[in-house]
N, C-alpha and C positions, 0 to 999 in steps of 0.2 A: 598455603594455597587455599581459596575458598571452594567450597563445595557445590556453591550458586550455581546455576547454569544460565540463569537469564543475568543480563544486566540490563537495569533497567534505565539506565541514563540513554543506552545506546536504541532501546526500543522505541521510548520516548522520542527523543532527537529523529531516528527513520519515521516512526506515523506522523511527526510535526511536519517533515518535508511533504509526508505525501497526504497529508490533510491540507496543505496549504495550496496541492493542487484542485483535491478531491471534492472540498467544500464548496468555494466558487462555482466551480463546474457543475454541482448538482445543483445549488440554487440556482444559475440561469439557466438547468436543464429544466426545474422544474417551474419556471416563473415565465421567464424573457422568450424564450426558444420553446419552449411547451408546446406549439402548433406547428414549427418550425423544422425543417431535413438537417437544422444546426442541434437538433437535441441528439443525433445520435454521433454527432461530432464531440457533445461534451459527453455522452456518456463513454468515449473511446478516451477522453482525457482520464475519470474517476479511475479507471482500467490503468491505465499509464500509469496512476498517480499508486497503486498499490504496488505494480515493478519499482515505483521510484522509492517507497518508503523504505523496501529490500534491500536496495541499492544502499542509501542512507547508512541503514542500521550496520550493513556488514563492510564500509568504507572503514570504518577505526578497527577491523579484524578482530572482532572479539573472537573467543573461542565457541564453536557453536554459531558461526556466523550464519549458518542457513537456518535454521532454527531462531536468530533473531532474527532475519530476514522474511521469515512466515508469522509472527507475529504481530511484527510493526504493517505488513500487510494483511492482515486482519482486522487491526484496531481502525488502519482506513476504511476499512468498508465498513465497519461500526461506526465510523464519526459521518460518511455518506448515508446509511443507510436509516440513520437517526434525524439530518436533514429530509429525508426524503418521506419519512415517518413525519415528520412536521410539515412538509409541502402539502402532500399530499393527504394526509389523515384517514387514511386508512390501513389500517393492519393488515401489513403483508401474508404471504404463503409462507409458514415455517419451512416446511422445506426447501423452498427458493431458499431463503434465509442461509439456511446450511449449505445450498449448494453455492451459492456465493463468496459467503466466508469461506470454502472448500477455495475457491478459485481467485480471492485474493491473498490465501495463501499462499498458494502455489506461484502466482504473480508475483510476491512477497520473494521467496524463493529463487525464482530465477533472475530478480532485481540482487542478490545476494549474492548468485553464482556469477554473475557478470561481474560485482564488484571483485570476485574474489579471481577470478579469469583477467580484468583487469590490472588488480595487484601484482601478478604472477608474472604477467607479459612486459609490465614495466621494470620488472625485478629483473629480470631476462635480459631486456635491452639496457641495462646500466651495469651488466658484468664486460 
């Protein structure tokens, strides 16, 4: 048995899902919608998309699934947050910064516990 605790094909595969909501969304947050009451529409998607990357990463069960679950929703706000450093050009609040990553962690997380509340309930209803 390996020692690993991250796998990283499964972290990968979770931030892919939720950069592929994450990205879109902050570029028309910060370009198309930028004057617009639809920016705080896509910023509720970028949000979504870090629960989704959770989701993602702990659907193939790895062991440690909430902990890749906070990861891959991390790595999305780093692929948003990196956009929005190129939109915008200027250098964010380090501490925003942390409080973010704090909070798409924890997004990350609960997109995990749902996959794994999911697994469980399905499990249940096929005995």
């Amino acid at each position: 048995m390996s020692d690993k605790v991250f796998d990283r094909r499964v972290i990968v595969s979770g931030a892919m899902s939720g950069l592929f909501f994450a990205l879109p969304a902050a570029i028309l947050q910060q370009t198309v919608f930028a004057d617009s009451a639809l920016k705080g529409v896509m910023l509720g998607i970028v949000f979504f998309a870090g629960a989704l990357a959770g989701y993602a990463a702990a659907r193939p069960m790895p062991s440690h699934a909430l902990m890749h679950g906070a990861a891959a929703g991390l790595i999305t706000f780093v692929g948003a947050q990196l956009v929005y450093l190129i939109g915008t050009l200027e250098i964010p609040n380090p501490i925003g910064i942390v409080l973010f990553g704090l909070m798409f962690s924890s997004l990350g997380t609960i997109g995990a516990y749902v996959a794994l509340w999911r697994s469980a309930n399905d499990a249940a209803k096929s005995r």
